[in-house]
ZAMAR-551295 format. One record per residue (C-alpha): residue number from 0; x, y, z. Coordinates in nm, 2 decimals. Layout:
! residues N
+-----+--------+--------+--------+
! num !      u !      v !      w !
+-----+--------+--------+--------+
! NUM !      X !      Y !      Z !
...
+-----+--------+--------+--------+
! end
This chain:
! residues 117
+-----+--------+--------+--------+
! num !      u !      v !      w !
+-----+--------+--------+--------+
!   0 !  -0.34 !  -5.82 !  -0.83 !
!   1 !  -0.50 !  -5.47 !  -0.86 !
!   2 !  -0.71 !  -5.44 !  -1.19 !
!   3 !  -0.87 !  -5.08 !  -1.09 !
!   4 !  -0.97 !  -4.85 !  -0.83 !
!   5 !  -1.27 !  -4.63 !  -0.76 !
!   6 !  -1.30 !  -4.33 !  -0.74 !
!   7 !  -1.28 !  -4.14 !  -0.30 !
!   8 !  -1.51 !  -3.96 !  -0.21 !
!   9 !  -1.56 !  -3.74 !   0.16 !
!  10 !  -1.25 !  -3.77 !   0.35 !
!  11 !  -1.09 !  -4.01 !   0.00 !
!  12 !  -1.17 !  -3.76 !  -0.21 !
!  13 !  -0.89 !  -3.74 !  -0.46 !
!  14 !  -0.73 !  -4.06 !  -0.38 !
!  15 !  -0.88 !  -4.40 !  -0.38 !
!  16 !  -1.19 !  -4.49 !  -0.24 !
!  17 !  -1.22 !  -4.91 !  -0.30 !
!  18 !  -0.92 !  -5.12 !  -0.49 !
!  19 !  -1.08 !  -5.35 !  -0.77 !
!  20 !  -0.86 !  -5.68 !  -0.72 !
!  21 !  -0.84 !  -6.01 !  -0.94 !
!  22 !  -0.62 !  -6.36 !  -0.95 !
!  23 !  -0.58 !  -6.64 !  -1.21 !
!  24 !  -0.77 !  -6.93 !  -1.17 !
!  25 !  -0.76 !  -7.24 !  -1.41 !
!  26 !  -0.49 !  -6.99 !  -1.60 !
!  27 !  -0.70 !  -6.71 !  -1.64 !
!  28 !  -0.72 !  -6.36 !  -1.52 !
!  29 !  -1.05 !  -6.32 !  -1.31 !
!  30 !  -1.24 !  -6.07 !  -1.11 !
!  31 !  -1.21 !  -6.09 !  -0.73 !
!  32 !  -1.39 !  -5.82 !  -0.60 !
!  33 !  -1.36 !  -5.47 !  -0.41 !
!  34 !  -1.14 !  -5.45 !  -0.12 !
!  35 !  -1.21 !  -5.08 !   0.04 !
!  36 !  -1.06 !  -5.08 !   0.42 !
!  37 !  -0.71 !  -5.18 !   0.56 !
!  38 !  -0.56 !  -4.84 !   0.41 !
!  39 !  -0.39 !  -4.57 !   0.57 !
!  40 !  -0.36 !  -4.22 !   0.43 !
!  41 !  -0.01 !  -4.27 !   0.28 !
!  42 !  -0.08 !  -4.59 !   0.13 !
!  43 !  -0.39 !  -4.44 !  -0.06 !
!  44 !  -0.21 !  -4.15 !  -0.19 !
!  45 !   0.09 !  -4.34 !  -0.30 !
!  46 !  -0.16 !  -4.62 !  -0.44 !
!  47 !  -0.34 !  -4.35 !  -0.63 !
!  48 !   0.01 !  -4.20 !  -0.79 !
!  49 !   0.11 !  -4.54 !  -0.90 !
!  50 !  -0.16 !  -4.63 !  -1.05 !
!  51 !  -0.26 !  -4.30 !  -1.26 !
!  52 !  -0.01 !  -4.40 !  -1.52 !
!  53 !  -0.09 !  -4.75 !  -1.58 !
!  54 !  -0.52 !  -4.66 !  -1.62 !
!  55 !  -0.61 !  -4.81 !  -1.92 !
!  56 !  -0.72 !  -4.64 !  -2.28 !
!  57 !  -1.07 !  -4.67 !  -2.33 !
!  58 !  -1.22 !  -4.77 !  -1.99 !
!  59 !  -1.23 !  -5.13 !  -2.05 !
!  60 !  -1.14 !  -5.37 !  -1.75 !
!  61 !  -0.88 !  -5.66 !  -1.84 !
!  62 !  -1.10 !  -5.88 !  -1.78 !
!  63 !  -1.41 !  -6.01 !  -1.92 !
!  64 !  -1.60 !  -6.13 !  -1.60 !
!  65 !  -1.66 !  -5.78 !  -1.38 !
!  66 !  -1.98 !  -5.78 !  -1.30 !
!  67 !  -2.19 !  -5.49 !  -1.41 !
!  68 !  -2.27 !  -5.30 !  -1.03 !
!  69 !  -1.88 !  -5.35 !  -1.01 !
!  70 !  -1.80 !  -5.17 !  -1.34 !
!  71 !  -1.96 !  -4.88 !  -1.25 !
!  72 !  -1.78 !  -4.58 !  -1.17 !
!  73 !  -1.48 !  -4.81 !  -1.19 !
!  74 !  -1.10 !  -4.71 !  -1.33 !
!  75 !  -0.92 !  -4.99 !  -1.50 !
!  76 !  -0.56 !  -4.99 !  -1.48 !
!  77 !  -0.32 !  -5.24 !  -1.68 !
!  78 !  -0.32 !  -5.54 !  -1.42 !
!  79 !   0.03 !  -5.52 !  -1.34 !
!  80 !   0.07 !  -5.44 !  -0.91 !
!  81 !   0.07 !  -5.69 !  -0.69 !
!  82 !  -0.13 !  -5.65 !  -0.35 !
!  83 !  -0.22 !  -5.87 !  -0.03 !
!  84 !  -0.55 !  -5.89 !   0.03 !
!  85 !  -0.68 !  -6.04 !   0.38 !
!  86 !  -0.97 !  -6.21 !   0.37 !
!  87 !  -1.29 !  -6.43 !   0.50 !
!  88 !  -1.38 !  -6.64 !   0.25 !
!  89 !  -1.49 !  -6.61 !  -0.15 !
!  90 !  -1.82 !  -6.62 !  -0.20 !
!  91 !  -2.05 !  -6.88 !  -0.44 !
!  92 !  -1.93 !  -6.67 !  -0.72 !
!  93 !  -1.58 !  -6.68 !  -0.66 !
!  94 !  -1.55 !  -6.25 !  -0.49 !
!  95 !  -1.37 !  -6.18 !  -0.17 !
!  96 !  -1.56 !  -6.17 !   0.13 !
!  97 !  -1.45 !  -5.94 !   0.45 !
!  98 !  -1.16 !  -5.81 !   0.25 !
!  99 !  -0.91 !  -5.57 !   0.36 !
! 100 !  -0.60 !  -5.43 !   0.22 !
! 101 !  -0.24 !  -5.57 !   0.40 !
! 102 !   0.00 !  -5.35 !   0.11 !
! 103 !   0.19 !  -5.42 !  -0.17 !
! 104 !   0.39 !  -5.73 !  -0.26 !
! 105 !   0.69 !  -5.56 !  -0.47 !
! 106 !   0.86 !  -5.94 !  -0.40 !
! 107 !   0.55 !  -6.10 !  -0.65 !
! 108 !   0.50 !  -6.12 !  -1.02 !
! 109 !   0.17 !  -6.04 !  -1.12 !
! 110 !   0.13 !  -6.42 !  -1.28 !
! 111 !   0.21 !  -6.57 !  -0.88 !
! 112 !  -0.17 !  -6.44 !  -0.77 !
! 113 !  -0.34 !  -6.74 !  -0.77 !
! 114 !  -0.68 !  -6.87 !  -0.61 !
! 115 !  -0.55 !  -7.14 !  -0.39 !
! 116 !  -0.90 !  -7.32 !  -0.21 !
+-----+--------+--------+--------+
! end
């Protein structure tokens, strides 16, 4: 589930440059990590206009475990988009490893992203 998006920058700039991604575990919304390749052009544009409305007031992620050097810079949107991530592994803290981005799951509810290892 997408929770926020960085800011492009270079060839990005003015769409998105990484997708800040997150999934409930033990019934709780948590922080998954970054996931900044797999895009095309289209699909970052179109990302960026669905998300603008949904950025939420007072920069505050919805959730309470981002860590810090992921905060930064970051925009936080209502958690409310569904995404497939493709991935390695997690890491010992529970982030993505070798993500990339596969597109969006329209079919999903945003309470069906689940860690499932």
């Amino acid at each position: 589930m997408i929770l926020g998006f960085t800011e492009g920058a270079g060839r990005r700039e003015g769409t998105i440059g990484a997708l800040l991604v997150g999934l409930h575990r033990g019934g709780k919304l948590s922080f998954a990590g970054g996931v900044g390749t797999g895009f095309t052009d289209a699909a970052l544009h179109d990302l960026r206009q669905q998300l603008t409305p949904l950025i939420r007031a007072g920069a505050t992620p919805p959730v309470d475990d981002v860590p810090r050097r992921d905060a930064r810079g970051a925009i936080w949107v209502e958690p409310v988009i569904v995404g497939e991530v493709e991935y390695r592994s997690f890491t010992s803290d529970g982030r993505l490893r070798h993500s990339s981005w596969r597109g969006l799951r329209p079919d999903r509810r945003p309470e069906e992203a689940k860690f499932s290892g």
